[in-house]
MIVO-320315 format. One line per 5 residues: number of its first residue (from 1); their letters; for each residue x, y, z of C-alpha. Coordinates in pm, 1 decimal, always signed. Layout:
NUM	a	X/Y/Z  ...
END
This chain:
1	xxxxx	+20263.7/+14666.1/+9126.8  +19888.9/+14756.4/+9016.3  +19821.6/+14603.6/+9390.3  +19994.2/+14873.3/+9490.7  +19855.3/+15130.7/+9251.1
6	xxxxx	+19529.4/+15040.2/+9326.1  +19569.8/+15110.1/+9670.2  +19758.2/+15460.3/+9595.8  +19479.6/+15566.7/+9408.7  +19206.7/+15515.9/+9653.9
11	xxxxx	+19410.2/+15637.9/+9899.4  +19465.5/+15984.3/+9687.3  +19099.8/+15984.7/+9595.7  +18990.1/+15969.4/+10004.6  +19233.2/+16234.1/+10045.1
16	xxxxx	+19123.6/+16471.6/+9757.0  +18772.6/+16402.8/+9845.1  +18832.8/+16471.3/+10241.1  +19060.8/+16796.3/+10168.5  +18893.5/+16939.1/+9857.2
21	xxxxx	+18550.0/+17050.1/+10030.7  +18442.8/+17136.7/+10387.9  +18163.3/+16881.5/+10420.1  +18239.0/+16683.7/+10746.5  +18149.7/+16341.2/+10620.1
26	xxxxx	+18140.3/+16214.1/+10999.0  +17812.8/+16450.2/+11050.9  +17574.2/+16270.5/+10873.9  +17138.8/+16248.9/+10886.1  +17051.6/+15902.9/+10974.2
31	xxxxx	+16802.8/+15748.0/+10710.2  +16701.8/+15496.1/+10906.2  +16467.0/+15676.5/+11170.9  +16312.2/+16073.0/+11173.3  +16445.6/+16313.3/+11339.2
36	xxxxx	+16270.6/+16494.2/+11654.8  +16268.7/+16819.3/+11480.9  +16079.8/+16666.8/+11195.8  +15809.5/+16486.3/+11414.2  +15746.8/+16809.1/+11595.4
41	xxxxx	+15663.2/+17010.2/+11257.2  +15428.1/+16794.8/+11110.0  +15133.3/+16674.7/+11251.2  +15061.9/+16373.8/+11063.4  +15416.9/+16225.6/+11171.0
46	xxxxx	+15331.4/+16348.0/+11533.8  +15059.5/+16103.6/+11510.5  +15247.8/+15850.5/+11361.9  +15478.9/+15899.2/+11631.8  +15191.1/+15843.9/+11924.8
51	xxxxx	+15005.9/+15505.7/+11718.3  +15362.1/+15355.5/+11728.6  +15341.8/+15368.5/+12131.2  +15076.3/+15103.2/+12065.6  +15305.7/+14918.6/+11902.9
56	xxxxx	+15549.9/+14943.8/+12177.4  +15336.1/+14743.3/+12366.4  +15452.7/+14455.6/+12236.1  +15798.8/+14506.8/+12248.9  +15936.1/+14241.0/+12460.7
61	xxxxx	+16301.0/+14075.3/+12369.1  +16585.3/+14189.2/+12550.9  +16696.8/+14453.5/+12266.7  +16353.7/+14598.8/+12271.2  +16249.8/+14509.6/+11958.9
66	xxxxx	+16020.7/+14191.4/+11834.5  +15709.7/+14145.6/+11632.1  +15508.8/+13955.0/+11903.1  +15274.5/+14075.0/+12157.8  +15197.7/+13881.1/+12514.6
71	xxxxx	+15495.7/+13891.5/+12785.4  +15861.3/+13701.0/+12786.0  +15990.2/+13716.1/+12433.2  +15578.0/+13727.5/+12325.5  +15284.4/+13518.2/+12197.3
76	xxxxx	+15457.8/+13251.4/+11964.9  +15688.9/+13166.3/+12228.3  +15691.3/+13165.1/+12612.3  +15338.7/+13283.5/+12717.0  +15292.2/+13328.0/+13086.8
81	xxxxx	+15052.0/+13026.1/+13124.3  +15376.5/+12889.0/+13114.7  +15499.3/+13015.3/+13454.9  +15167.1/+12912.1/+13603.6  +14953.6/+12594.2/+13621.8
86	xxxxx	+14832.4/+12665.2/+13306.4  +15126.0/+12538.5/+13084.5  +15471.5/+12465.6/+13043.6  +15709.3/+12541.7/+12729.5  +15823.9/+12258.5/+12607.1
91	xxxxx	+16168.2/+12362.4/+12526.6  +16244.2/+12624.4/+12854.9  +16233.2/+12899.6/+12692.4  +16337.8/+13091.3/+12994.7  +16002.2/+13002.3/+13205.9
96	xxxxx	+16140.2/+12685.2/+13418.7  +16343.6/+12854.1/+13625.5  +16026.5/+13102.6/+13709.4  +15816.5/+12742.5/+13797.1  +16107.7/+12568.6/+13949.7
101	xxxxx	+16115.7/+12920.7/+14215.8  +16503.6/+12982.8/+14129.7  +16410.4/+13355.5/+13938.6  +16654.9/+13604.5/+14110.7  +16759.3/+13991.1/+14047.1
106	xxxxx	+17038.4/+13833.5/+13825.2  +16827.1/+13556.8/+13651.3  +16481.2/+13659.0/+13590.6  +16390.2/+13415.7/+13329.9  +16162.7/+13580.6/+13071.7
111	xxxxx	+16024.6/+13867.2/+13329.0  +16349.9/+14045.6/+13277.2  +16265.3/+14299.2/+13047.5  +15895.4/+14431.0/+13173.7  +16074.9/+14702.2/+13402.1
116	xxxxx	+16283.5/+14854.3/+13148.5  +16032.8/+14857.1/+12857.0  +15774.9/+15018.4/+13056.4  +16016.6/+15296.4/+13166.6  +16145.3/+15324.8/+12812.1
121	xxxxx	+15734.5/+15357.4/+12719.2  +15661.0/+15632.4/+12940.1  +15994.6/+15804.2/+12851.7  +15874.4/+15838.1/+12492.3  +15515.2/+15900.7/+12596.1
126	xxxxx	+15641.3/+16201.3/+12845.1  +15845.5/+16339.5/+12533.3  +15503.4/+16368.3/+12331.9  +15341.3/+16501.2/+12628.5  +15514.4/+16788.5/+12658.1
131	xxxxx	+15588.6/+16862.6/+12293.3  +15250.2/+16854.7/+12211.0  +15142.6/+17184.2/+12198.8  +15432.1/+17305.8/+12003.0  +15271.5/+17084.1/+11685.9
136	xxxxx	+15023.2/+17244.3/+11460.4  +14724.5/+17057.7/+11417.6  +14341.7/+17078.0/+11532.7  +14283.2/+17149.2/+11928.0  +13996.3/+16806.7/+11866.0
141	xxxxx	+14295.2/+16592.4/+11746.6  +14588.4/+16769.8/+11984.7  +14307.8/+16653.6/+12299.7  +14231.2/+16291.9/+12178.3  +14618.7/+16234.0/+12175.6
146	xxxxx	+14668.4/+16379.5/+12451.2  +14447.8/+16128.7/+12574.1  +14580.6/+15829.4/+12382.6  +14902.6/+15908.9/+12508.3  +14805.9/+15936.1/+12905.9
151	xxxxx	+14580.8/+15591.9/+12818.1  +14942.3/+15403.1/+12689.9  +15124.6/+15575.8/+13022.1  +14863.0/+15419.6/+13261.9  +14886.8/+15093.5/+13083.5
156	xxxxx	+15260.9/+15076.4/+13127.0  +15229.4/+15184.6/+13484.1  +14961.7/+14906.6/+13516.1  +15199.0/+14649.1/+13413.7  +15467.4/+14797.4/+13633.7
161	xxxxx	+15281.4/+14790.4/+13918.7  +15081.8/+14440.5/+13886.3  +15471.7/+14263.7/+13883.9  +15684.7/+14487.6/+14106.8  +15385.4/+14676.9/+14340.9
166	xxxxx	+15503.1/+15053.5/+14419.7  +15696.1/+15163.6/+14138.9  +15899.4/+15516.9/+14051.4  +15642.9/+15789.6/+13915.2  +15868.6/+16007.2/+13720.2
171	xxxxx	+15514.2/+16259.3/+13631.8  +15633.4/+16396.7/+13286.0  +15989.6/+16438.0/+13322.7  +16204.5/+16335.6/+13056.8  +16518.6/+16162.8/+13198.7
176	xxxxx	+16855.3/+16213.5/+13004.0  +17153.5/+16067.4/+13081.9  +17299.0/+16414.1/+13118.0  +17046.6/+16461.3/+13413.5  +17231.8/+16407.0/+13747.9
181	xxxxx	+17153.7/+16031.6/+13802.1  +17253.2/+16055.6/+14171.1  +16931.2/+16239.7/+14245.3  +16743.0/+16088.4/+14519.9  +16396.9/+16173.2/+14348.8
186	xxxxx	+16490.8/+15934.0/+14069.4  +16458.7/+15629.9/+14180.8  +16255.1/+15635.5/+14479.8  +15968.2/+15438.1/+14472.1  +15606.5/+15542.2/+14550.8
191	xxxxx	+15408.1/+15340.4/+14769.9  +15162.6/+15069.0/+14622.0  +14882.5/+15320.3/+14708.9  +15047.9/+15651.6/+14556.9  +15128.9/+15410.1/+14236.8
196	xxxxx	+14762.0/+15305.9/+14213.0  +14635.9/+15624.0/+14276.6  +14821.2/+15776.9/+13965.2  +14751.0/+15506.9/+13721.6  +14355.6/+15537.3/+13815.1
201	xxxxx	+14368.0/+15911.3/+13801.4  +14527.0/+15904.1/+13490.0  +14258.5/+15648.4/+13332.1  +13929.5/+15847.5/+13473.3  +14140.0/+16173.8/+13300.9
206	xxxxx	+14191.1/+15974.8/+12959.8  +13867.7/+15860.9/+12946.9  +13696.6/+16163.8/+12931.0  +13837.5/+16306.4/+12637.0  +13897.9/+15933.5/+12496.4
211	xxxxx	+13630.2/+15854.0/+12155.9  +13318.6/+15655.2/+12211.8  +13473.0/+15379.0/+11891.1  +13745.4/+15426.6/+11646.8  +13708.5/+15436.5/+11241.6
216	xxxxx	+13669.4/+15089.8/+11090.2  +14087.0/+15059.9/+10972.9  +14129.1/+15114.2/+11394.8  +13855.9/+14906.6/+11555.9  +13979.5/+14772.6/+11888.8
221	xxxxx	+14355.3/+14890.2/+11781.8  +14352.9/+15291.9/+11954.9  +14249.3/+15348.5/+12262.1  +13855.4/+15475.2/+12339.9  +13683.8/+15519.2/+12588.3
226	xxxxx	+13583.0/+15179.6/+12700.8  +13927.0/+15072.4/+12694.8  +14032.8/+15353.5/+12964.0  +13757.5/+15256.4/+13144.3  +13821.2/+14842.6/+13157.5
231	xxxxx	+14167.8/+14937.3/+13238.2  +14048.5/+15131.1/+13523.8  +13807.3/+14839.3/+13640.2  +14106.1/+14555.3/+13619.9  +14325.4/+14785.2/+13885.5
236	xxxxx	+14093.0/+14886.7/+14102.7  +13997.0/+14491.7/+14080.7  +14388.1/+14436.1/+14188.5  +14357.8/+14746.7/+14426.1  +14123.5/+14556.1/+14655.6
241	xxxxx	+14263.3/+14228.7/+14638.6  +14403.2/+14064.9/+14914.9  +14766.7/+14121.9/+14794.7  +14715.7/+14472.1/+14724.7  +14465.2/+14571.3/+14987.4
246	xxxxx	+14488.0/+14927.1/+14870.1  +14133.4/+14976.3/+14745.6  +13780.7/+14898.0/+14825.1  +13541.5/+14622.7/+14643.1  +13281.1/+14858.6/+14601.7
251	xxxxx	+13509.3/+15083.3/+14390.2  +13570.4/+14781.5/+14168.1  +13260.8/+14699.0/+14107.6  +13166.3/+15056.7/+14058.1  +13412.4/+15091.2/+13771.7
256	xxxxx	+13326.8/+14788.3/+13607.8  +12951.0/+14828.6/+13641.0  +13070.4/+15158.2/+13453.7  +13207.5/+15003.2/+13105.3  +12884.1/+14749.9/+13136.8
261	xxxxx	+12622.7/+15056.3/+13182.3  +12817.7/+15176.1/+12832.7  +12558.5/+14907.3/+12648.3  +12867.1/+14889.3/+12389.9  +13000.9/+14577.5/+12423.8
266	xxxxx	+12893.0/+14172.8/+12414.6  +12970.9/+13867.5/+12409.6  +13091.5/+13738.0/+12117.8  +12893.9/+13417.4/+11998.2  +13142.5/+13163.1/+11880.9
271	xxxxx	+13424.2/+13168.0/+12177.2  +13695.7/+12973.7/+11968.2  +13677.5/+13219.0/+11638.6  +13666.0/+13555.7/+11947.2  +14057.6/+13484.1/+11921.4
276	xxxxx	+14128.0/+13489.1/+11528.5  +13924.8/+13791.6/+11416.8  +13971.1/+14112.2/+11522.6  +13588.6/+14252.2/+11415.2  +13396.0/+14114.2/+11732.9
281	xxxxx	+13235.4/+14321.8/+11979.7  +13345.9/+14135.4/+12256.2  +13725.9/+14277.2/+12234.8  +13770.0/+14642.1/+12431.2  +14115.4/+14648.0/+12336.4
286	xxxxx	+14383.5/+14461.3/+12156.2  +14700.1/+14422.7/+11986.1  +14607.8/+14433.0/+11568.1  +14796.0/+14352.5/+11313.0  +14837.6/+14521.5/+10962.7
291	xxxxx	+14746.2/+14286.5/+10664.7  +15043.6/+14219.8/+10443.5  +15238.2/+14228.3/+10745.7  +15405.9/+13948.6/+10890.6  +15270.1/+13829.6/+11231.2
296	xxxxx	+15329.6/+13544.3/+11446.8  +15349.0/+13167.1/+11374.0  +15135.3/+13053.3/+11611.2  +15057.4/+12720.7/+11467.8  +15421.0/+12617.2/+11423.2
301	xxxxx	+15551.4/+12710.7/+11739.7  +15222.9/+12543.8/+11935.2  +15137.9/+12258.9/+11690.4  +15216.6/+11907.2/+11755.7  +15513.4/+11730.9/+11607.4
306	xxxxx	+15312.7/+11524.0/+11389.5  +15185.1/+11829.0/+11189.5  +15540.4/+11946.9/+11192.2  +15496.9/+12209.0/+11493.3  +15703.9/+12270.2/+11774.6
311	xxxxx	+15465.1/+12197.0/+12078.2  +15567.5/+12540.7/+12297.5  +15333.3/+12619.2/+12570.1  +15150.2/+12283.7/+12659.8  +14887.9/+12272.3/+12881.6
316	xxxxx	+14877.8/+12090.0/+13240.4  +14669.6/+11817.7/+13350.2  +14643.6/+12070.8/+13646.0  +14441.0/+12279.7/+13359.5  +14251.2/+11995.0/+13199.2
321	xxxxx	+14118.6/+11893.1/+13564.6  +13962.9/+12259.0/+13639.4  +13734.3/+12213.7/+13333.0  +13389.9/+12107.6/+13469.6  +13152.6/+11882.8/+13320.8
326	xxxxx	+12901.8/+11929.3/+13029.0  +12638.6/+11906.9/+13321.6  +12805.6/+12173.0/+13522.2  +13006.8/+11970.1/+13775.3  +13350.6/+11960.4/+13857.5
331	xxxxx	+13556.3/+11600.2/+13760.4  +13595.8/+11561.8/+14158.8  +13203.7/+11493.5/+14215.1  +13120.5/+11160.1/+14238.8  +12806.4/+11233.7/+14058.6
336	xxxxx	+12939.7/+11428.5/+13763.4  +12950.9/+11116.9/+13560.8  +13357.5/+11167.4/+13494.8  +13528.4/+10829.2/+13387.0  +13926.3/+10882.7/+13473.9
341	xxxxx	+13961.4/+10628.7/+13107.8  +13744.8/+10789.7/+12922.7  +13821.0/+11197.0/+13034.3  +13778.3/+11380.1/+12739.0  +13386.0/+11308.2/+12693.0
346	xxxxx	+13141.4/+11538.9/+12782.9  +13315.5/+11883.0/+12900.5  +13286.1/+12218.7/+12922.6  +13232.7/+12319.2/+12566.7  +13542.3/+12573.8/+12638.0
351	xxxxx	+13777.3/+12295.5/+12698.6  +13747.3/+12159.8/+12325.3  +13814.3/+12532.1/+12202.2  +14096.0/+12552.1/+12457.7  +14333.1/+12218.4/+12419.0
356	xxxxx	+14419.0/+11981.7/+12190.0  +14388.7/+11583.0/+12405.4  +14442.0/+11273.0/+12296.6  +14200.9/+11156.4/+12017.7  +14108.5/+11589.9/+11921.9
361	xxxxx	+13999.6/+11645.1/+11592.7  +14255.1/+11831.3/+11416.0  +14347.9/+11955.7/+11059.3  +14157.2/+11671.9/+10911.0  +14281.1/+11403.2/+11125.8
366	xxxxx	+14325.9/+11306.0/+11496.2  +14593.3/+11394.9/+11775.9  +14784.6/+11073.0/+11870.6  +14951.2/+11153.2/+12159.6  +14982.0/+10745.9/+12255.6
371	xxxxx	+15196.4/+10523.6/+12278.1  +15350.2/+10320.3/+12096.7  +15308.3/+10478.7/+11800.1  +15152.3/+10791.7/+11810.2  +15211.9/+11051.4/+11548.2
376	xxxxx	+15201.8/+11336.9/+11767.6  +15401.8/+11171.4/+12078.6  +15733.3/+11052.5/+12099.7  +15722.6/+10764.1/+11870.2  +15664.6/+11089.0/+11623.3
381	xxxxx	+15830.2/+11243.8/+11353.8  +16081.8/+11532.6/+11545.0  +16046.8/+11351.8/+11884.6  +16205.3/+11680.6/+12048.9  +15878.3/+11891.8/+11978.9
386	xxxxx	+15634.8/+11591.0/+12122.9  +15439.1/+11742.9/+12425.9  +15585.1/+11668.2/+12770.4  +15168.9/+11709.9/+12911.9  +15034.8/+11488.2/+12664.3
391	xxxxx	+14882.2/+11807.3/+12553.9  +14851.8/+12111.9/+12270.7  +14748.3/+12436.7/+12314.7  +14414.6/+12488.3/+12064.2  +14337.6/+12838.7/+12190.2
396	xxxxx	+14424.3/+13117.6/+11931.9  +14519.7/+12922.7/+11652.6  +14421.6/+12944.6/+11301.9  +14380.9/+12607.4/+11114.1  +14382.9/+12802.5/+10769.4
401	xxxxx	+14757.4/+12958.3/+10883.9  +14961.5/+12646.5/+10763.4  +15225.6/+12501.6/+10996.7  +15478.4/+12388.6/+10765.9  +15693.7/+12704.2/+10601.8
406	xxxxx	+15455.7/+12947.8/+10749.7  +15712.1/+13221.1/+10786.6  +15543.9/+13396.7/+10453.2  +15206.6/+13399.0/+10572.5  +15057.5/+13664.1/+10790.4
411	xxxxx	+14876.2/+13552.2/+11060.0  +14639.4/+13810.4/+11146.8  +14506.1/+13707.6/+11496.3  +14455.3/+13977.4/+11716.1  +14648.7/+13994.0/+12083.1
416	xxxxx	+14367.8/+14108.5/+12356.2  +14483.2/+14316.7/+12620.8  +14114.2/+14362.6/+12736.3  +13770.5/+14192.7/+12659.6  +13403.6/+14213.3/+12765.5
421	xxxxx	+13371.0/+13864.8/+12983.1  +13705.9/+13984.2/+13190.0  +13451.3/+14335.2/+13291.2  +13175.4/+14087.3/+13384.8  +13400.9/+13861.7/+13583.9
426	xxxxx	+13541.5/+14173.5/+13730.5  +13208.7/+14288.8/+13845.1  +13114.5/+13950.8/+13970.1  +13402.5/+13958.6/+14163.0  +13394.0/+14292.6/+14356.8
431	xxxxx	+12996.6/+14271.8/+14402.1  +13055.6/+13959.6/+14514.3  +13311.7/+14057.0/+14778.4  +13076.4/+14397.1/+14844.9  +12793.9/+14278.8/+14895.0
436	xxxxx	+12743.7/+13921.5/+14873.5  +12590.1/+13711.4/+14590.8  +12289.1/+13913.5/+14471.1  +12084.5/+13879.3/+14109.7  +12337.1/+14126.8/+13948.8
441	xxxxx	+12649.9/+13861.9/+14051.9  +12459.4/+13558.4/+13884.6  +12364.2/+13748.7/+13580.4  +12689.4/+13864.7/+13508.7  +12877.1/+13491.8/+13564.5
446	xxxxx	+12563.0/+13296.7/+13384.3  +12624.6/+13534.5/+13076.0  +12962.5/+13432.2/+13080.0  +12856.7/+13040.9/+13092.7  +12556.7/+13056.3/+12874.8
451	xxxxx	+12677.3/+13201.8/+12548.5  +12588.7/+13018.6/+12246.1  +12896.8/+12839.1/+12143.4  +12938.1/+12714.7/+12530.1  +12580.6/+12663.1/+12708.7
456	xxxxx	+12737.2/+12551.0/+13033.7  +12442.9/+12521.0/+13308.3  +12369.8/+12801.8/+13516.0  +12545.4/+12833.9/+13860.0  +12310.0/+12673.8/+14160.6
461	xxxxx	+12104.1/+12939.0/+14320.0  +12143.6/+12987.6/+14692.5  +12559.1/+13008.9/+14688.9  +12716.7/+13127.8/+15009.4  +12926.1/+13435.6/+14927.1
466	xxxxx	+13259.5/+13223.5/+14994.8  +13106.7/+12957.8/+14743.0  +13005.5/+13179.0/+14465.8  +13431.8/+13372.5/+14501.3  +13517.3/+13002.6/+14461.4
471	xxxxx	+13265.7/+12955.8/+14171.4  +13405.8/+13309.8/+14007.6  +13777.8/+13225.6/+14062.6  +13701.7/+12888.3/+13888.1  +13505.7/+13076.1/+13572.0
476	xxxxx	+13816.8/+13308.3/+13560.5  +14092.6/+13000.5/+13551.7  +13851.0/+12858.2/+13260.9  +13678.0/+13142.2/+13049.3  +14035.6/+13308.6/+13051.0
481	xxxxx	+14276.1/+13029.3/+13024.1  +14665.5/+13103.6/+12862.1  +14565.2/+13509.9/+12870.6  +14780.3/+13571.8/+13105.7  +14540.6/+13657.1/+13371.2
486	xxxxx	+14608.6/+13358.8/+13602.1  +14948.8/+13435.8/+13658.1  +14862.0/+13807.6/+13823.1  +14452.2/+13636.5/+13960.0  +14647.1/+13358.3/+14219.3
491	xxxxx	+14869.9/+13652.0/+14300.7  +14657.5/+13918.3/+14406.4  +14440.9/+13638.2/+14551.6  +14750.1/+13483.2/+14767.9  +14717.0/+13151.8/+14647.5
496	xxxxx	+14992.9/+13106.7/+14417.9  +15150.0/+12980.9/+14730.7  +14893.5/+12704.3/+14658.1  +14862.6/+12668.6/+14334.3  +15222.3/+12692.5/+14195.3
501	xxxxx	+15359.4/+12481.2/+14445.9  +15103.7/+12188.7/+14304.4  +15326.8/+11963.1/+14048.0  +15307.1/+12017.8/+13676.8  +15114.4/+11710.2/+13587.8
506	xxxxx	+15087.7/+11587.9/+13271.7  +14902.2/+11219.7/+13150.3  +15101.3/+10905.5/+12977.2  +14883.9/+10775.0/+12739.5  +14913.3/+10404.8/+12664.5
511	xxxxx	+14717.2/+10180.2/+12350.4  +14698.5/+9808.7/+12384.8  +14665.9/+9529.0/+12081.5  +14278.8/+9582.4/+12112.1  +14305.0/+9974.5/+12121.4
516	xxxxx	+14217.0/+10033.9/+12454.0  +14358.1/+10333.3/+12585.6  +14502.5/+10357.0/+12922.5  +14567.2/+10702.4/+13096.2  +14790.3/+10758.3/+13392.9
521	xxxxx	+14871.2/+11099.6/+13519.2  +15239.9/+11197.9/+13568.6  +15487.8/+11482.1/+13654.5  +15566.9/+11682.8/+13311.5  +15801.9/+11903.8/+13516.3
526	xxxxx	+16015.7/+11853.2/+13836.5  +16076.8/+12073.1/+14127.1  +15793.0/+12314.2/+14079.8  +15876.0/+12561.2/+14374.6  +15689.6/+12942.9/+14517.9
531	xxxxx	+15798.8/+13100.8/+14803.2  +15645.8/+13439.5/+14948.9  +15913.9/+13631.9/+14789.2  +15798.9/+13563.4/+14461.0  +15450.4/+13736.8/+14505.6
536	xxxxx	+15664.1/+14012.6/+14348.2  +15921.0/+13971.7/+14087.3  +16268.5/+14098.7/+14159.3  +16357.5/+14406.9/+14019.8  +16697.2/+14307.0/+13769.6
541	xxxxx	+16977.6/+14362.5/+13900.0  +17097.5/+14582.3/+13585.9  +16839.0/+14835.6/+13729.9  +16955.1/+14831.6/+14034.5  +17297.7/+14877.6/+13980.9
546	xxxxx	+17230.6/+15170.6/+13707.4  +17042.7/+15376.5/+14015.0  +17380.3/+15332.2/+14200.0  +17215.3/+15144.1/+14442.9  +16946.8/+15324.2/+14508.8
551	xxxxx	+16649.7/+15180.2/+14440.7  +16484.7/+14965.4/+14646.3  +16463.9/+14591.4/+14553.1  +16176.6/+14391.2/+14627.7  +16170.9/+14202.1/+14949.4
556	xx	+16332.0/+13879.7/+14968.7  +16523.5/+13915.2/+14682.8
END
């Protein structure tokens, strides 16, 4: 009986409250997000509105949301050294069926989402774009967000167009999905050299109205300048690659000759601690992170097992081998004084800054990747997270972040998008292609190889121009290993159908009763497979079923 009370109560009280006043209770003002009226009338939140585009960068997960920057589902996961020779991830992570060749329209492993968050991007970007002028504020600030916002446009198109080639410009129209959808125009895809052509355009256009540096809270963070410019420099590096053959070398090295003839940028001294501060002046551009905030756990989801991390990305023997010797040659030379038993001794300064081997130095103690017995193999504590290389990744991570529990703890490494040795490699690159190995080619490599924390010898004088492109495309594999350049670099250069069709190769490493190591190289991962197709990644099929078939799918696919 008071069951039933209570229920005829409530149900009175709804009904009094629904009939008694003409509120419609079903119409309400969400709390959890502001309104486009309200962004629109106030300035401040208009520019709130364009320094979250920034953070939309990041967004990577198949809902669109995430607090990690890099590609697939970000940096403390699946990076893309992991669908290269770089790496692999340990535990999948949607990456082996992008190294095992098997990605497909329907399946695209963790490459799924870059189309649709790059549309979404410019969608919002587009809306500010052509609301702009409707917001009161200062014609200074209206034109340098103007300019922010073309910058973010051009880097979305960028991505687009370095994974898919000619993409759909949609200008700055605002699609709605009360917009007739069967519209031609919509999905029809420019070619690679109309899609280059706007991204470039846009860039020079941003540029010019871009600042010289940001405040000290921004640093790298906002878009300047420089950052337009580098962006500029890294497609029309693409433009003129062999894949792309849409552009000219001299144009490359043009553009990046520009950012270096800036005099604002340098190398940063220590090349380990570049990647866990953000106030260098080596970074152009990068993903920041707000303190107090929480960031990534880098050191968990990369540490070894013995230190209670998860191994994730873990680097190839096919990496480790690329690494040249303290005297400047490569492990293949006869002369280079390599010992296949003893491999770690004596390398590129970079490669101790880079991975974590067998006997490292690490948090006060020593990887053990041996067996029997080895903390940090499979004789370990959590044998599931031992590496499947015989390697950890050392780049980017922050010994003073803990491992255990870090979930609390805000890492505050920056992401970088784009950095002063990539422009010199650029311009190395394009000169090199343009006019041969001159001074200027040497100069800008040798920097590269010769900064303090690295001191690797000079290249040899008198390199043919097809030795010094092999010398560059071996600086870029090392100076910019697991930053996602070297999945896009064997692309454009067409020899991914090389290079990823080379086994993942890890090492065994055994210890006898007199603790003699013995080292034998393996396959970490089977079936390692790239065919043409794959020089482009398939469009998903979600897309291409939303356009009603009509846009174009990549070939092969």
């Amino acid at each position: 009986m008071k069951t039933t009370h209570f229920i005829y109560t409530l149900t009175l009280a709804a009904a009094g409250l629904f009939s008694s006043c003409k509120q419609d209770y079903l119409n309400i003002t969400p709390t959890d997000r502001i309104l486009g009226d309200a962004v629109l009338g106030d300035s401040s939140l208009f520019q709130n509105y364009v320094i979250n585009r920034y953070l939309s960068i990041k967004l990577q997960d198949k809902e669109g949301e995430g607090t990690n920057p890099g590609f697939g589902r970000g940096f403390e996961y699946g990076l893309w050294s992991s669908i290269t020779d770089e790496s692999i991830y340990n535990n999948d992570d949607n990456t082996w069926i992008i190294q095992q060749g098997q990605i497909a329209p329907e399946n695209t492993g963790i490459a799924g989402t870059i189309w649709g968050r790059s549309y979404r991007s410019i969608r919002e970007c587009n809306y500010a774009l052509n609301n702009i002028d409707s917001v009161e504020m200062s014609a200074a600030l209206r034109k340098k967000l103007t300019a922010e916002l073309r910058f973010i446009r051009a880097f979305r198109y960028h991505d687009l167009i370095r994974n898919y080639g000619g993409v759909v410009l949609m200008g700055d129209k605002e699609y709605q999905l009360t917009d007739n959808l069967t519209d031609p125009a919509l999905f029809k895809r420019a070619t690679l050299q109309e899609s280059m052509n706007y991204a470039v355009n846009e860039l020079t256009a941003a540029a010019a109205d871009l600042p010289a540096i940001n405040d000290a809270s921004w640093q790298s963070g906002r878009a300047t300048q420089g950052a337009a410019l580098a962006l500029k420099a890294r497609l029309l590096l693409y433009a003129a690659s062999p894949l792309y053959n849409v552009g000219t070398w001299q144009a490359a090295a043009t553009a990046a000759k520009a950012v270096m003839d800036l005099s604002r940028y340098t190398l940063a001294a220590n090349y380990s601690q570049l990647f866990l501060k953000a106030d260098n002046n080596e970074i152009i551009f990068a993903r920041q992170y707000a303190i107090g905030a929480r960031h990534v756990c880098l050191e968990i989801s990369n540490g070894a097992n013995g230190y209670g991390g998860w191994a994730g990305n873990t680097p190839l023997q096919n990496m480790v081998d690329a690494y040249e010797m303290k005297n400047g040659k490569l492990i293949t030379d006869p002369t280079s004084g390599y010992n296949p038993q003893n491999p770690y001794v004596n390398r590129d300064a970079r490669f101790y800054a880079t991975i974590l081997y067998n006997g490292a130095p690490y948090r006060g103690s020593t990887i053990q990747t041996f067996s029997p017995g080895g903390k940090d193999g499979k004789d370990g504590p959590s044998n599931w997270n031992s590496t499947k290389t015989g390697y950890y990744l050392r780049k980017f991570m922050d010994d003073n972040n803990p491992i255990d529990n870090p979930w609390d703890v805000a890492g505050l490494q920056p992401w970088i998008y784009l950095r002063y040795a990539e422009i010199l490699l650029n311009y190395a690159e394009a000169q090199n292609e343009a006019v041969g190995p001159d001074a200027s080619v040497y100069a800008a490599v040798n920097q590269i190889r010769q900064r303090a924390s690295v001191q690797q010898p000079a290249l040899v004088p008198g390199l043919s121009k097809d030795q010094m492109r092999d010398a560059i495309h071996r600086e870029r594999q090392i100076e910019l290993a697991f930053e996602e350049h070297r999945f896009y670099d064997v692309r454009r250069w067409k020899t991914a159908i090389v290079t990823d069709n080379v086994p993942a190769y890890g090492v065994d490493v055994t210890v006898n009763n007199s603790g003699v190591y013995t080292y034998t190289r393996k396959v970490a991962l089977s079936g390692r497979l790239f065919a043409e197709k794959n020089y482009w990644l398939p469009i998903p099929r979600t897309e291409i079923l939303s356009s009603n078939g009509q846009l174009e799918q990549n070939k092969g696919y």
